[in-house]
Every structure is written in C-alpha cells, then in structure tokens.
MARPA-424816 format. One record per residue (C-alpha): x negated, y, z negated. Coordinates in pm, 1 decimal. Each point is the difference from the previous one (the first is absolute). Layout:
<r><c1>X</c1><c2>Y</c2><c3>Z</c3></r>
...
This chain:
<r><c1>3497.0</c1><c2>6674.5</c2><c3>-3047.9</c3></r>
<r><c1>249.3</c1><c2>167.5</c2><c3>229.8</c3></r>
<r><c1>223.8</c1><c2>157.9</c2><c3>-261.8</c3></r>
<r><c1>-320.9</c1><c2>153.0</c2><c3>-164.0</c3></r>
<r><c1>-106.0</c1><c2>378.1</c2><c3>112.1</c3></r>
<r><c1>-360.9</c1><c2>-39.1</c2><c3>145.1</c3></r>
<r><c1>-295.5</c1><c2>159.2</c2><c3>-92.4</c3></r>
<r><c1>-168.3</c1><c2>284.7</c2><c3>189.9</c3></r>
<r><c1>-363.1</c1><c2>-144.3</c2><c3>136.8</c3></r>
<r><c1>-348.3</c1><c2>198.7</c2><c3>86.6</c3></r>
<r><c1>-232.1</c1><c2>-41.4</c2><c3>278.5</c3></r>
<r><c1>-240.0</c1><c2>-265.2</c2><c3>-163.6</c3></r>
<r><c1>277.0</c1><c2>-263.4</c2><c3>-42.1</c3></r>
<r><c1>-147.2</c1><c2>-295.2</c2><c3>68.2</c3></r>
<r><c1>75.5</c1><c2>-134.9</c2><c3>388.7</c3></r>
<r><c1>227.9</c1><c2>271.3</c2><c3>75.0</c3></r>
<r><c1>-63.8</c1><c2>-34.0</c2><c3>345.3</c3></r>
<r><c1>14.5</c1><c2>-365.5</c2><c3>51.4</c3></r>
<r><c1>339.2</c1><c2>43.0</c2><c3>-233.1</c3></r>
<r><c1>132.4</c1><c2>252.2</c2><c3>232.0</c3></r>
<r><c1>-118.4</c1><c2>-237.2</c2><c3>304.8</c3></r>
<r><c1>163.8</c1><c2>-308.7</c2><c3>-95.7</c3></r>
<r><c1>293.7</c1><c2>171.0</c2><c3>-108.8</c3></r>
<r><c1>70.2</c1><c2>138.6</c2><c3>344.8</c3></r>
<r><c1>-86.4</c1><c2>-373.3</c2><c3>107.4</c3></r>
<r><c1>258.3</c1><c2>-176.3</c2><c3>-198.1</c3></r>
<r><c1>283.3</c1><c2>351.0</c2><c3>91.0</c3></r>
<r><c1>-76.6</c1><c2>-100.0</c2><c3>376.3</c3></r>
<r><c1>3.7</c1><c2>-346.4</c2><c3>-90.1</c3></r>
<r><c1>343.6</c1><c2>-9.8</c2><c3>-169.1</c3></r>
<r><c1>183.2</c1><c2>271.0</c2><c3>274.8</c3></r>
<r><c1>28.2</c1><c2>241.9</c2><c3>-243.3</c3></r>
<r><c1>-44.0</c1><c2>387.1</c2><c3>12.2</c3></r>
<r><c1>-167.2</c1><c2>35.8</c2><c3>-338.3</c3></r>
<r><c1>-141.1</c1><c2>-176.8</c2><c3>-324.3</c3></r>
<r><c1>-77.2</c1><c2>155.8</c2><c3>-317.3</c3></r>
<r><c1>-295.2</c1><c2>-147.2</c2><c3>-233.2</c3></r>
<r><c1>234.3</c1><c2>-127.2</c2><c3>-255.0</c3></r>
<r><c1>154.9</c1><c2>-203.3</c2><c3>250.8</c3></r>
<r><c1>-314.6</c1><c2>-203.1</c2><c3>12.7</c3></r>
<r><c1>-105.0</c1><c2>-19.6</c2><c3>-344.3</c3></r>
<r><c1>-155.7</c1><c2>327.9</c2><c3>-31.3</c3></r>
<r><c1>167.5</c1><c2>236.6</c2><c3>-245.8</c3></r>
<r><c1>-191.5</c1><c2>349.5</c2><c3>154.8</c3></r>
<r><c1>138.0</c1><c2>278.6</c2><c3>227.5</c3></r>
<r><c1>-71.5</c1><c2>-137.5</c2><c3>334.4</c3></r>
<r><c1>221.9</c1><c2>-94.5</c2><c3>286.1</c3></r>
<r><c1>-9.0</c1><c2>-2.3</c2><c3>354.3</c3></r>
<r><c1>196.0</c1><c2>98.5</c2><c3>272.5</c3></r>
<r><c1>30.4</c1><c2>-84.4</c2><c3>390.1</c3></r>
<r><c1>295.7</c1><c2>166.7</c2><c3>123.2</c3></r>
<r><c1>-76.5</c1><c2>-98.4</c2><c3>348.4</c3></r>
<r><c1>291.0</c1><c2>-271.7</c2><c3>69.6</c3></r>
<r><c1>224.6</c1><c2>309.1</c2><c3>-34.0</c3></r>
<r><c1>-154.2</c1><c2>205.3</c2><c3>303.2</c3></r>
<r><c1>306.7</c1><c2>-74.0</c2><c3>224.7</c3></r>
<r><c1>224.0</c1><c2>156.8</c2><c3>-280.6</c3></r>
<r><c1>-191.9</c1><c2>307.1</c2><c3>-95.8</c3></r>
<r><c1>-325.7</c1><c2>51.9</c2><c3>252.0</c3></r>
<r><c1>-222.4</c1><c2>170.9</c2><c3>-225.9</c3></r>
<r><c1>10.5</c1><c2>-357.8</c2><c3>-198.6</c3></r>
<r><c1>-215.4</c1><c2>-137.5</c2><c3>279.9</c3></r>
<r><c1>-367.4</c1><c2>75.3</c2><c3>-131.8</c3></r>
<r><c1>112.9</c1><c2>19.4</c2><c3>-436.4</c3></r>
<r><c1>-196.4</c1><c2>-215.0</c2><c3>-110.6</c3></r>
<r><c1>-96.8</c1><c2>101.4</c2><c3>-343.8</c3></r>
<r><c1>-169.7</c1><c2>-53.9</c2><c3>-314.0</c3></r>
<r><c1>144.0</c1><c2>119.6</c2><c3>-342.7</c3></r>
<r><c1>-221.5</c1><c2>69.7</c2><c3>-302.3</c3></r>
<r><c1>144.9</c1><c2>129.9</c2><c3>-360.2</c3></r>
<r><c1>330.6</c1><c2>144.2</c2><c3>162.7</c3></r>
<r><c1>220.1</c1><c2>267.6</c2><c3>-172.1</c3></r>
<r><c1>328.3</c1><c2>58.7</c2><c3>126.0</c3></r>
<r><c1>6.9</c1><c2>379.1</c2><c3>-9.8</c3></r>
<r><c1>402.0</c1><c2>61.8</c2><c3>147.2</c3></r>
<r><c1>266.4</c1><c2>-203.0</c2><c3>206.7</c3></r>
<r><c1>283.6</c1><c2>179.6</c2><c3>146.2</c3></r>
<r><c1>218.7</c1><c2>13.5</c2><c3>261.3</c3></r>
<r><c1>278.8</c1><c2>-165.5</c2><c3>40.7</c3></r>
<r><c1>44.1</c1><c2>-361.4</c2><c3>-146.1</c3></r>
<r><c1>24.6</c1><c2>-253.3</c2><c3>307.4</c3></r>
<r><c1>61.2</c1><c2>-416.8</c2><c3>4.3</c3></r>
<r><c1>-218.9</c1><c2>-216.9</c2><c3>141.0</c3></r>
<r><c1>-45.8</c1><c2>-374.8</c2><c3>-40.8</c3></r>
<r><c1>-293.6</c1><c2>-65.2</c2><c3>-193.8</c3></r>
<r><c1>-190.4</c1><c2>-349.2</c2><c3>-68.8</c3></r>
<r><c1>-336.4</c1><c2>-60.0</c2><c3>-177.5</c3></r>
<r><c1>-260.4</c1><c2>-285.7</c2><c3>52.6</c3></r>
<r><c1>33.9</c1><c2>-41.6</c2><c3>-356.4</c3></r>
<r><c1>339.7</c1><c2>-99.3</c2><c3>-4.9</c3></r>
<r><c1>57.1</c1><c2>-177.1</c2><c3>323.3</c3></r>
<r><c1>341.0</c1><c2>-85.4</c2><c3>156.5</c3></r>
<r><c1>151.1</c1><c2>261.5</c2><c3>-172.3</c3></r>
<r><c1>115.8</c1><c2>388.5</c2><c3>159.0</c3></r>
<r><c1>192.8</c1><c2>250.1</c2><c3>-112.0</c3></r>
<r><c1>75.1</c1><c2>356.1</c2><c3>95.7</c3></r>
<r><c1>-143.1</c1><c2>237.6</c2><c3>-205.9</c3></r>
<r><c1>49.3</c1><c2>372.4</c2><c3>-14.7</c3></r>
<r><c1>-303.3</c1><c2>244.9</c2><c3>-33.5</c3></r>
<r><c1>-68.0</c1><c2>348.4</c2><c3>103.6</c3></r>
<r><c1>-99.7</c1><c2>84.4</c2><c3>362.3</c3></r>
<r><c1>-305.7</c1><c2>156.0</c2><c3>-89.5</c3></r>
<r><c1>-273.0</c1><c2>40.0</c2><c3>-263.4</c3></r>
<r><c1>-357.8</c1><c2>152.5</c2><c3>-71.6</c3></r>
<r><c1>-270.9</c1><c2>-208.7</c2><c3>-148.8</c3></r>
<r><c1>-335.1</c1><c2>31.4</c2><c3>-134.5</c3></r>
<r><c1>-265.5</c1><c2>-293.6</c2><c3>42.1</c3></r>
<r><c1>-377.4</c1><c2>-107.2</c2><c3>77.1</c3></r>
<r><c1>-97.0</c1><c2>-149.4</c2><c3>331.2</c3></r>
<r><c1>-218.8</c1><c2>-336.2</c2><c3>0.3</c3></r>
<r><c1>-279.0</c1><c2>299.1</c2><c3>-51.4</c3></r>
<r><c1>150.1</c1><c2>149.7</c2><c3>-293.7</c3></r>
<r><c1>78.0</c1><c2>325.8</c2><c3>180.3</c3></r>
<r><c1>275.7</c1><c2>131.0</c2><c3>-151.7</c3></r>
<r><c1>310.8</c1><c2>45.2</c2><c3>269.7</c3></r>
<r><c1>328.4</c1><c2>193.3</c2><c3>-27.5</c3></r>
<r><c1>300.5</c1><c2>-133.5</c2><c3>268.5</c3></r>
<r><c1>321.6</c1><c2>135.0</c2><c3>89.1</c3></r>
<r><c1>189.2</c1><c2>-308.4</c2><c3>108.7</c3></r>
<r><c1>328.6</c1><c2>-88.7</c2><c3>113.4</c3></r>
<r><c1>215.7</c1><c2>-264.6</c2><c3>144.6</c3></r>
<r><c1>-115.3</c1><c2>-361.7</c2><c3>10.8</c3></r>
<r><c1>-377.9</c1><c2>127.8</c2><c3>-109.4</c3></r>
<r><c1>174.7</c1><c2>135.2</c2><c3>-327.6</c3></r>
<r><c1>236.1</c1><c2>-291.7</c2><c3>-48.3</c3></r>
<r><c1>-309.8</c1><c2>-247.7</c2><c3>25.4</c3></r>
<r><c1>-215.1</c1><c2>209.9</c2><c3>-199.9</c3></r>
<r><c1>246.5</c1><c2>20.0</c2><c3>-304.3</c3></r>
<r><c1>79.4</c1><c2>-330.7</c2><c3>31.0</c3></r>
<r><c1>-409.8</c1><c2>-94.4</c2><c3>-57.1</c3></r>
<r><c1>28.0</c1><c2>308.9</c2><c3>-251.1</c3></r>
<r><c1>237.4</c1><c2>-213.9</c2><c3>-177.3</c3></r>
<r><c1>-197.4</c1><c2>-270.4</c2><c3>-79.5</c3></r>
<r><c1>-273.0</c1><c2>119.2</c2><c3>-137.7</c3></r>
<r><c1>223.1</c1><c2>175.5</c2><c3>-197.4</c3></r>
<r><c1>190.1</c1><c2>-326.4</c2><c3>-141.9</c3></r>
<r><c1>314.6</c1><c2>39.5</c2><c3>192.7</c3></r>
<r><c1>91.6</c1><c2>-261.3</c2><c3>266.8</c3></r>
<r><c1>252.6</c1><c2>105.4</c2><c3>275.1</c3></r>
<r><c1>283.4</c1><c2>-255.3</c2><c3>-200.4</c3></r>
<r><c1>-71.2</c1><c2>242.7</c2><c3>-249.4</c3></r>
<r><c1>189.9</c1><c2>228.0</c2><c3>221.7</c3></r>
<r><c1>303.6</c1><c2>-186.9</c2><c3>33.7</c3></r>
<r><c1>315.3</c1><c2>46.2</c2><c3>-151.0</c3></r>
<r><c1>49.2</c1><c2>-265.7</c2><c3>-307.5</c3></r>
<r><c1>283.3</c1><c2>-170.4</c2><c3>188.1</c3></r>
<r><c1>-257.8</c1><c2>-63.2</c2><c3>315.8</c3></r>
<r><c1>-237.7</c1><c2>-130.2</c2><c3>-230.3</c3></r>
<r><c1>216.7</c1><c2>-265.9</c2><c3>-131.0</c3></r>
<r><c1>71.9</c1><c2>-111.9</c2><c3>366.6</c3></r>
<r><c1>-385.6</c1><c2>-28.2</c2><c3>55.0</c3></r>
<r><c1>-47.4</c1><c2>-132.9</c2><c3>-377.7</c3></r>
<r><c1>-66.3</c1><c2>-329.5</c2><c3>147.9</c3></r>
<r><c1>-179.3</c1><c2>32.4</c2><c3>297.9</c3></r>
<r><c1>-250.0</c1><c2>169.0</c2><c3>-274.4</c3></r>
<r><c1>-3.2</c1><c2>-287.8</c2><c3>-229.8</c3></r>
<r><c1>-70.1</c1><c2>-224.9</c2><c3>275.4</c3></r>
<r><c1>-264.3</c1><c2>212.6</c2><c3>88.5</c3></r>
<r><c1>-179.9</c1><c2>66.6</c2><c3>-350.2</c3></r>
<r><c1>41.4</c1><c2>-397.9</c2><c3>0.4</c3></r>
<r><c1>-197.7</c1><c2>-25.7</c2><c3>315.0</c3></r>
<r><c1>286.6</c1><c2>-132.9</c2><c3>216.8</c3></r>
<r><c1>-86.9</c1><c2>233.1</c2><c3>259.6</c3></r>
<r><c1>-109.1</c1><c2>-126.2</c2><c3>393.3</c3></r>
<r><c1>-264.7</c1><c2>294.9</c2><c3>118.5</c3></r>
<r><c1>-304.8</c1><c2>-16.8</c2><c3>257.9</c3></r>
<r><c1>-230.2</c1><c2>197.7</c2><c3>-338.7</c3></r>
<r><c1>-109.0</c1><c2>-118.7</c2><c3>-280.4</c3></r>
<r><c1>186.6</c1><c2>123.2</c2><c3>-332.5</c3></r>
<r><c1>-81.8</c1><c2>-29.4</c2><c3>-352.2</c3></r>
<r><c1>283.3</c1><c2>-73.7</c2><c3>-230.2</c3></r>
<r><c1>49.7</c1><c2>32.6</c2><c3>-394.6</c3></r>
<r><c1>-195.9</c1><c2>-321.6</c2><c3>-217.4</c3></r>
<r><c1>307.8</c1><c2>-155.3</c2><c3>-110.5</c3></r>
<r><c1>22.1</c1><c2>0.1</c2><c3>-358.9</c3></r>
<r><c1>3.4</c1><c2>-376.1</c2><c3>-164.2</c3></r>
<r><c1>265.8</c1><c2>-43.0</c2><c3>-300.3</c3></r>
C-alpha cells in the first residue's frame, strides 16, 4: 500500500471525518508531525499535519495544524537543504534528505474548500514529505542506493515485524511456501 499512488477522494467518502479524527489521534499518539491515509491502510489522498512541536524552531509552526484533501504539488523551489527525516512508518530509522525550501500546493480543507499555500521551511519539508506518500514514494526512496543498503536491514526487520513502537502497525501476510 505505501509504494502505490493514492486515489483522489470526494466529499461523500464514507467517515471522512471520523477518518480524519482518528488519524490525528494515532499522529499525536505516535509523536509524529504527520500521517498520510496510506499509512493506515487507506490508499486515498488524505494526510494530516500538526506542525506544532516545531514552534520553537520556526514560530509561525505554533497554531499549523492542518488537514490535507486531494493535494497537487503545483512547484518546489528554492534552494535544496538537508534535514534528518524519519517516518512512523519506518521507525528507528533517519536519514537526511534534501528537498527544496519552498513549494506551492493546491488542496481541500476537511470542508472541501479548495486552498492554495505558499509554504516554506519545515511547513514545506513536512508537507512534501506527506505529499510523498500518497504519491508512493517513501523518504528511503530518497536515499542514495549506497544508504539504502546500510538501512537494508533495519527494513527487513521491520517488514518482518521486528520493530519495538508505542502504535500499532500492520505488516505484510507472510507468504507460506
């Protein structure tokens, strides 16, 4: 499910709000900053972000809490800058990743009012990084080939479910031989 692209969504999905509600649960829950759909199951354009814990790096963080809906990435640029990125999908693992500084999306609200944003800094880095997956593309994605390797089996262990976190996680059915 997370290497898929998601599929855009319209107002009458069923439980959308409850969805969006429990997904902000299990974010706050976990620590994290943001959660995309398809990291609970759901393969639709929908993630969530609370940029909040990063109000003592970048002020205007304090109140952005925000709800995503059928995002298009219109333009990133800026220059590229490193930071070191995790995911609650694949915990115990961080890398720096480079992305541009800023970028300007299109999305829906929780209302389905369509939104344009200018955003840059950590909003933009956590933004892309949610854009990612519901585009298919983790952050180990990012990674150079011989980083990969090193984390190769930190990921096995994980897809095995030999992973310690305070969430739940689904893992791949094994397949019997």
């Amino acid at each position: 499910m997370l290497k898929k692209k998601a599929q855009m969504i319209t107002k009458d999905y069923p439980k959308l709000q409850e969805v969006i509600a429990d997904m902000f649960e299990t974010m706050r829950n976990a620590k994290g900053v943001g959660l995309a759909a398809p990291q609970i199951g759901l393969s639709i354009r929908l993630f969530v972000v609370d940029a909040s814990p990063f109000a003592e790096d970048e002020a205007e963080l304090k109140d952005f809490k925000r709800v995503f809906i059928n995002t298009q990435l219109v333009k990133e640029h800026g220059d590229k800058w490193k930071f070191n990125e995790g995911c609650l999908s694949i915990p115990g693992v961080r890398e720096d990743i480079f992305r541009k500084r800023e970028i300007e999306i299109e999305y829906m609200d929780e209302n389905f009012i369509t939104q344009k944003a200018n955003l840059h800094g950590l909003a933009a880095r956590i933004i892309q990084h949610e854009y990612d997956h519901i585009e298919g593309v983790l952050f180990t994605d990012r990674i150079s080939a011989m980083r990969r390797q090193f984390v190769r089996g930190s990921l096995l262990d994980i897809s095995n479910g030999k992973v310690d976190v305070e969430y739940k996680m689904k893992f791949p059915l094994k397949k019997s031989v």
